[in-house]
C-alpha positions in Angstrom: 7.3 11.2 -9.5 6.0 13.1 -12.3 7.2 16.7 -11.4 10.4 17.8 -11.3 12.1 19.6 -8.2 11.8 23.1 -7.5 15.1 23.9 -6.0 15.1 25.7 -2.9 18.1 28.4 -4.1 19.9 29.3 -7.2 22.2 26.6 -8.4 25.9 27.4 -7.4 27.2 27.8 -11.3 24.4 30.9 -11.7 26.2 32.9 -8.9 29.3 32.2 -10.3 28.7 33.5 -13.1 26.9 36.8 -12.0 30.8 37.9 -10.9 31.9 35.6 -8.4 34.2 33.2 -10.7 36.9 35.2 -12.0 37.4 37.1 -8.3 37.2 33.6 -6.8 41.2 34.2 -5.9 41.5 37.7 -6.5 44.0 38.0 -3.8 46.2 35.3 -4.6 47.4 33.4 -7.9 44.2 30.7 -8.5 44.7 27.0 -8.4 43.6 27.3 -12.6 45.0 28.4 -15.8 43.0 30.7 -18.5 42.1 27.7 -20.2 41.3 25.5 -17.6 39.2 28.8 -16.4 38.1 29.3 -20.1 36.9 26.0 -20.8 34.6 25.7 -17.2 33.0 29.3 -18.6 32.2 27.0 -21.4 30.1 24.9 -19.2 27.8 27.2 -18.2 27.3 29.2 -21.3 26.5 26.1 -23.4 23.0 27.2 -24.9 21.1 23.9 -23.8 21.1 21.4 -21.7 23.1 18.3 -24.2 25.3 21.4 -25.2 26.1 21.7 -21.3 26.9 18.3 -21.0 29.7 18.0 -23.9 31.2 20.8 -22.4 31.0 19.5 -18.8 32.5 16.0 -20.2 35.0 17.5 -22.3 36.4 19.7 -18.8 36.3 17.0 -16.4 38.3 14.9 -19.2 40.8 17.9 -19.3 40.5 18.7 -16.0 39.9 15.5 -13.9 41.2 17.1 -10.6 40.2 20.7 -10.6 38.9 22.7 -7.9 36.2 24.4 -10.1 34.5 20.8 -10.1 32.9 21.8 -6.8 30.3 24.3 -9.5 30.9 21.7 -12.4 29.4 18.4 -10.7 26.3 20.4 -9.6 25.6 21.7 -13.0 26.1 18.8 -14.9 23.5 17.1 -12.4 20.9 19.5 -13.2 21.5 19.4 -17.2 21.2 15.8 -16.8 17.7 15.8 -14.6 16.6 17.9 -17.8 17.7 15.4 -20.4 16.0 12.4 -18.2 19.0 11.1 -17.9 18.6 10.4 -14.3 21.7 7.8 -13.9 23.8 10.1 -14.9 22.3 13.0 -12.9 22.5 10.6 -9.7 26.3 9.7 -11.0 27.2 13.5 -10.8 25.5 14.3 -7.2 27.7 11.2 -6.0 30.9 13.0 -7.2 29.9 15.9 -6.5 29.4 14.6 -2.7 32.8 12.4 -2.9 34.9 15.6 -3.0 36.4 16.8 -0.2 34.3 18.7 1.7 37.0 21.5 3.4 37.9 22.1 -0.3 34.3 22.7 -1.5 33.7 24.8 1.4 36.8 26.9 0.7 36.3 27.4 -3.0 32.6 27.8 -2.3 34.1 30.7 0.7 36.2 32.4 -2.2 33.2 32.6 -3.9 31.6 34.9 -0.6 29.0 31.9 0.2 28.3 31.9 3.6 27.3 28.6 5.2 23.7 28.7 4.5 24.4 29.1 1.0 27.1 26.2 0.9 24.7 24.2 2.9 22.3 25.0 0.2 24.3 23.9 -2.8 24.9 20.7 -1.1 20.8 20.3 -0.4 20.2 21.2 -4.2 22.5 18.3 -5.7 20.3 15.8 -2.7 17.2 17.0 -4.6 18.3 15.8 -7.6 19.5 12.6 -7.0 15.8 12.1 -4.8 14.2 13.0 -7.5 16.1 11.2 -10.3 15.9 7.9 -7.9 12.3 8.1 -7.4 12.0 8.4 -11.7 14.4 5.8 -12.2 12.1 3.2 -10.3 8.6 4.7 -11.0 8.5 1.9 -13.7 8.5 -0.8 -10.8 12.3 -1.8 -11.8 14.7 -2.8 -9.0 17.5 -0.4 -9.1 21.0 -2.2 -7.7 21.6 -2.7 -4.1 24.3 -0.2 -3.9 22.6 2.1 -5.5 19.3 1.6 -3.1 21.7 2.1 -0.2 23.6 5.3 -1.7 19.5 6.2 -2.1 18.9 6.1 1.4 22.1 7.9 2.4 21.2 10.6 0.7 17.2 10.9 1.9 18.6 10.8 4.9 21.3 13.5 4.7 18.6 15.0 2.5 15.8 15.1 5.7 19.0 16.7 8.2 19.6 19.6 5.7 16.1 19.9 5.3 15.5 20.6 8.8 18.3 22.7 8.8 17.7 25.2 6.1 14.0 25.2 6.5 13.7 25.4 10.5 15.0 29.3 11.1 13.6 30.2 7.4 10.4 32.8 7.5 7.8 31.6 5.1 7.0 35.0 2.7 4.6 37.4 3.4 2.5 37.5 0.2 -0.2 34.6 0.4 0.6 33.2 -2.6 4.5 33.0 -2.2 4.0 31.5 0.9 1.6 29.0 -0.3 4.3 28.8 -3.2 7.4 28.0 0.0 4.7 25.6 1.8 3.8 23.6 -1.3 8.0 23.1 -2.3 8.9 22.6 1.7 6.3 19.6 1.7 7.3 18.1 -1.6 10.8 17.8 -0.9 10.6 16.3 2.0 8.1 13.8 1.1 10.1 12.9 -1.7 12.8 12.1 0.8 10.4 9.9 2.5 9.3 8.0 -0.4 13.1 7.4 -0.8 13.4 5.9 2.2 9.9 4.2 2.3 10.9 2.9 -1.0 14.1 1.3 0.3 12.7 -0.3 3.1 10.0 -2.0 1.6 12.3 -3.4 -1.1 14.9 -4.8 1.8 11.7 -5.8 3.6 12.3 -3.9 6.8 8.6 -3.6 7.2 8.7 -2.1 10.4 10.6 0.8 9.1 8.4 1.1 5.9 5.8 1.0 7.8 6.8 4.1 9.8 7.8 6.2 6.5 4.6 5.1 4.5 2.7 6.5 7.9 4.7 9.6 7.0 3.3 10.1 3.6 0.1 8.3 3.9 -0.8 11.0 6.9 0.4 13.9 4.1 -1.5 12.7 1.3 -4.1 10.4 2.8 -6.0 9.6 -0.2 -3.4 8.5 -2.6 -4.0 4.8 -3.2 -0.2 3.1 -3.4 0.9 4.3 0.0 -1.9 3.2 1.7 -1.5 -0.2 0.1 2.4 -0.4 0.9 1.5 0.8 4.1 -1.0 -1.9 5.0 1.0 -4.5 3.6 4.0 -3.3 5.9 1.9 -3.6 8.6 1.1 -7.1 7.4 4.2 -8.0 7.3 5.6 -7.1 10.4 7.2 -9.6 12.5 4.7 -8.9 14.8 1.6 -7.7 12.3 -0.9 -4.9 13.1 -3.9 -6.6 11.4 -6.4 -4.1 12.4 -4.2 -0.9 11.1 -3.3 -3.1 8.2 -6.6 -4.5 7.4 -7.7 -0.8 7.2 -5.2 0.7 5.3 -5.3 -1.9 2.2 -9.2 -1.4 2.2 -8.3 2.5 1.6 -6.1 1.4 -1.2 -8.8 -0.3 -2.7 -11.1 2.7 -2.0 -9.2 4.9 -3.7 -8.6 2.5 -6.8 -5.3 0.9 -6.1 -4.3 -1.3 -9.7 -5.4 -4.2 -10.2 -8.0 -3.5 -7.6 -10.4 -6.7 -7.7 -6.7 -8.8 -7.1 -6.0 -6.8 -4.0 -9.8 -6.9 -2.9 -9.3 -10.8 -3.2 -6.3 -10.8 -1.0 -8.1 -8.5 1.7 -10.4 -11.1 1.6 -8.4 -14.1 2.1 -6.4 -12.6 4.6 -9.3 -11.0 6.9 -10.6 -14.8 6.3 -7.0 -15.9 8.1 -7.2 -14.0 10.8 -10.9 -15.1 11.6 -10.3 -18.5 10.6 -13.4 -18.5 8.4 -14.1 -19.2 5.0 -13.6 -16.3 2.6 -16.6 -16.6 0.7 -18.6 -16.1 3.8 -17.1 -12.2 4.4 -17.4 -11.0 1.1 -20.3 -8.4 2.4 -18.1 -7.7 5.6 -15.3 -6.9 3.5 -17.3 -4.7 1.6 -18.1 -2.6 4.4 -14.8 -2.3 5.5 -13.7 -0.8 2.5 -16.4 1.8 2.7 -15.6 2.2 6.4 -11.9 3.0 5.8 -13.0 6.5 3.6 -14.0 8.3 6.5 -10.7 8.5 8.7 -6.9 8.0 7.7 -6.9 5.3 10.5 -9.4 3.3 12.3 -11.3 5.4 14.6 -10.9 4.1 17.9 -13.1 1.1 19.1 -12.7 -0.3 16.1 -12.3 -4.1 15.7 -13.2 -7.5 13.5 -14.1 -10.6 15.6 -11.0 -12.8 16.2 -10.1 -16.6 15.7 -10.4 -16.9 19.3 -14.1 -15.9 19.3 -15.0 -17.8 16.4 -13.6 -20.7 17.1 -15.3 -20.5 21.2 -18.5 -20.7 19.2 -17.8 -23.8 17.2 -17.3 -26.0 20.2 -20.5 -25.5 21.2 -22.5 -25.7 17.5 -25.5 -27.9 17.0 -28.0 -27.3 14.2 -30.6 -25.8 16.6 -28.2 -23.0 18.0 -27.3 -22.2 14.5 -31.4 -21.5 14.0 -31.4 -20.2 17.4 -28.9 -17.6 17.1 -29.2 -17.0 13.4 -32.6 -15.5 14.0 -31.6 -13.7 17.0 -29.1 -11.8 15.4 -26.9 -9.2 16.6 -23.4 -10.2 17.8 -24.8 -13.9 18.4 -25.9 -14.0 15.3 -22.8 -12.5 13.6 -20.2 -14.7 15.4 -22.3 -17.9 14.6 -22.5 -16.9 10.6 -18.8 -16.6 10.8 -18.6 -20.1 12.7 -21.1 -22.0 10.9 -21.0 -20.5 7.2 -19.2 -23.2 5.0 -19.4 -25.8 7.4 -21.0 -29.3 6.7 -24.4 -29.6 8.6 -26.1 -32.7 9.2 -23.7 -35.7 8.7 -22.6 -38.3 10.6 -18.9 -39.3 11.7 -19.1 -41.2 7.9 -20.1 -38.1 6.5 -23.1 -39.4 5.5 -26.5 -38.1 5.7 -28.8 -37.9 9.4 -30.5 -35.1 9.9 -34.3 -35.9 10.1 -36.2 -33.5 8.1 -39.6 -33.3 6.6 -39.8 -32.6 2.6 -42.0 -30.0 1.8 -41.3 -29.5 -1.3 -38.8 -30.7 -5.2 -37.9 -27.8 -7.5 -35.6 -28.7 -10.6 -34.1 -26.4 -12.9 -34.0 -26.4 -16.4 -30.1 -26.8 -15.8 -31.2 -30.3 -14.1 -30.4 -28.8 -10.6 -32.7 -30.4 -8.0 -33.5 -27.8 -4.9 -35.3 -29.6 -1.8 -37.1 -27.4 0.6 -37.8 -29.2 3.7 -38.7 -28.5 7.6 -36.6 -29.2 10.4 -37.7 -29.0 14.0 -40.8 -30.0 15.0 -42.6 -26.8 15.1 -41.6 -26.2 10.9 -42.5 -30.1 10.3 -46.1 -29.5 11.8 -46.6 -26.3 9.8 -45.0 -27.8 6.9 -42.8 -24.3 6.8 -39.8 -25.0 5.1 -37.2 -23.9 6.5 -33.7 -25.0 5.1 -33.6 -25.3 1.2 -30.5 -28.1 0.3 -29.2 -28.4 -3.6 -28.1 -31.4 -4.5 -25.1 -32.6 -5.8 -26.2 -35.8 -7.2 -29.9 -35.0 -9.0 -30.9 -38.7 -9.0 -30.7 -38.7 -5.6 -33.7 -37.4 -5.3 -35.5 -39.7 -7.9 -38.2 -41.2 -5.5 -38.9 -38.9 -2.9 -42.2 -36.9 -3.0 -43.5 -34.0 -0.8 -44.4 -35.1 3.0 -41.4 -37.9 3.2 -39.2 -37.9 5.9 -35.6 -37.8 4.7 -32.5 -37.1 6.3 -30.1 -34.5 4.8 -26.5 -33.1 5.1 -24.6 -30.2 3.2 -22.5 -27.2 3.2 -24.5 -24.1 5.1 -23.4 -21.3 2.7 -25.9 -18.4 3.4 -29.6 -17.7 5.1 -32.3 -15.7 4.2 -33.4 -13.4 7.7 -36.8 -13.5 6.9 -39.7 -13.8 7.3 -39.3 -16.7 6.4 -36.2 -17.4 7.7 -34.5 -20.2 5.8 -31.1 -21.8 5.9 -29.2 -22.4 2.2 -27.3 -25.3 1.7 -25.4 -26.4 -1.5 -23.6 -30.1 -2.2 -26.5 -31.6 -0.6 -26.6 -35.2 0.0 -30.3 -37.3 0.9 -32.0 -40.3 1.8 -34.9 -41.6 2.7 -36.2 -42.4 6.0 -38.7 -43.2 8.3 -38.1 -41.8 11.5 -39.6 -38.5 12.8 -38.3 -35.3 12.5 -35.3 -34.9 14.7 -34.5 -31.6 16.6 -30.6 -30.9 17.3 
């Protein structure tokens, strides 16, 4: 986080010292002396914040078990969230907390708080450590497990008191203070939910950081890190929502999540896993669904990706001809065969050798030495001489006798097609020979 809390009251120490601390016991003889009195006036006169905190270590030295710790803890919280010295701000709230609470709330009574106000100073000490948590890890260090779990106890109480304080509270009248109330109300809250989205994902409850990085992606829907933790959560799920998943790491990318091109590769692979294909071949789908996911906080309803299930239905009925066939037809045909054939091996035998009968049209070579064959396949494309599939070799020599109008038979890797007109297959790590035989059809 990089703005510090706007506390929702007056910190407890300020209305002491407006008149309530020496009339704390005015009826009775106080649990303090002058100078243990003296020396807590001391801690909240100190000029500036370091001051503050000598004077607050220096009483709680003197002092270790005094009732007037239940303003001192509070304020030596708040000196510390000044000085960045968040440990020590979150080691104050956590003594401030382990005191007993019927003692607090009588001092705080002596003091004329009422319970809103005591609930108050209590929610003001939860803001701090929140917020001096969420700086201490901003820098992607893991804090200790007992301090992750403390964390969460406190988001937690944190979100109760929240909806406490805030529920019966009337926002102000004037626009601008209310925008002012709306604008703090939000922000601590979501920084009690990044609290606890935080923890989860580091214990890798994923189904519970899923739920709180919902939380804030729905509040802030275009910030790029909870949309990634989000969609990783999802991911990660004993039982994974791809779809919502899939979605919300694209938006991360969208909105430029670091090291974007690394987490674009990993959308990749994993879309590729749950379709079974080969990621190469999606690298335009993925694409798309990154500039899909910019125009709703969740997939609009309807929307899907082709499954394993479909693709792999497809394959066990695949010859060369229905990959023409539905290639050229396009539309969803045409869009579950691409995902079925593209970076499959076309054209060999059980030896992976070479038997598809094709007619050669044409030999390009490359200055690079790369030898390019178009040829025909079908009968129809062998009578026109319309090439139709262009094949790169892998071995260049191979081709070292051939010439244009020679019937070969060819097998390699289909790795994209040109829609035409002309439509033409591409294959790469092309292997030929020659041969005699007509042109086959499959």
């Amino acid at each position: 986080m990089t703005r510090q809390p706007t506390l929702l009251s007056t910190l407890a120490v300020v209305i002491l010292l407006a008149g309530g601390a020496g009339q704390l016991f005015a009826q009775q003889a106080p649990p303090y002396g002058v100078e243990e009195y003296n020396a807590y006036v001391a801690t909240a006169r100190a000029q500036n914040p370091g001051e503050q905190l000598q004077a607050i270590d220096s009483f709680l030295l003197r002092y270790p078990q005094s009732v007037l710790r239940a303003f001192v803890y509070p304020t030596q919280a708040q000196a510390a969230f000044g000085l960045k010295n968040y440990n020590k701000a979150m080691e104050a709230v956590d003594a401030f907390w382990g005191l007993d609470r019927a003692q607090v709330t009588e001092t705080y009574r002596q003091s004329k708080y009422n319970d809103s106000q005591i609930e108050n100073s209590y929610f003001s000490t939860l803001i701090l450590f929140t917020y001096s948590f969420l700086q201490t890890v901003s820098n992607g260090t893991a804090p200790p497990d007992a301090l992750m779990t403390r964390a969460a106890e406190r988001a937690g109480e944190g979100l109760r008191l929240h909806a406490r304080l805030y529920g019966p509270a009337q926002p102000p009248a004037d626009a601008a203070a209310r925008q002012q109330f709306e604008q703090q109300k939000q922000q601590q809250e979501a920084a009690f939910h990044s609290v606890l989205s935080f923890v989860a994902w580091r214990g890798k409850d994923y189904t519970q950081a899923a739920r709180e990085y919902t939380y804030l992606v729905e509040k802030n829907p275009n910030q790029a890190v909870p949309n990634y933790r989000l969609g990783l959560s999802l991911l990660q799920k004993n039982s994974p929502d791809y779809l919502h998943g899939f979605w919300h790491v694209a938006r991360a990318i969208a909105f430029n999540v670091g090291r974007k091109d690394d987490v674009k590769e990993f959308l990749t692979n994993r879309v590729a896993a749950y379709q079974q294909v080969v990621p190469s071949c999606i690298e335009g789908d993925v694409a798309d669904i990154i500039t899909q996911s910019t125009q709703s906080v969740h997939p609009p309803a309807g929307w899907s990706l082709v499954g394993a299930d479909q693709v792999n239905a497809v394959r066990q009925d695949m010859s060369v001809r229905r990959i023409f066939d539905d290639l050229q037809a396009g539309g969803e045909a045409g869009r579950l065969m691409w995902l079925a054939s593209c970076g499959t091996e076309i054209g060999a035998d059980e030896n992976a050798q070479p038997q598809m009968a094709v007619l050669l049209v044409e030999i390009a070579q490359s200055e690079e030495n790369q030898v390019t064959l178009r040829v025909a396949a079908g009968q129809e494309a062998a009578d026109s001489k319309t090439p139709n599939m262009e094949l790169v070799l892998d071995d260049p020599a191979a081709a070292d006798g051939l010439k244009a109008q020679d019937v070969v038979r060819i097998a390699g890797q289909l790795d994209s097609y040109q829609s035409g007109p002309p439509f033409i297959l591409h294959l790469s790590k092309g292997k030929v020979t020659k041969a005699d035989d007509m042109v086959e059809e499959e």
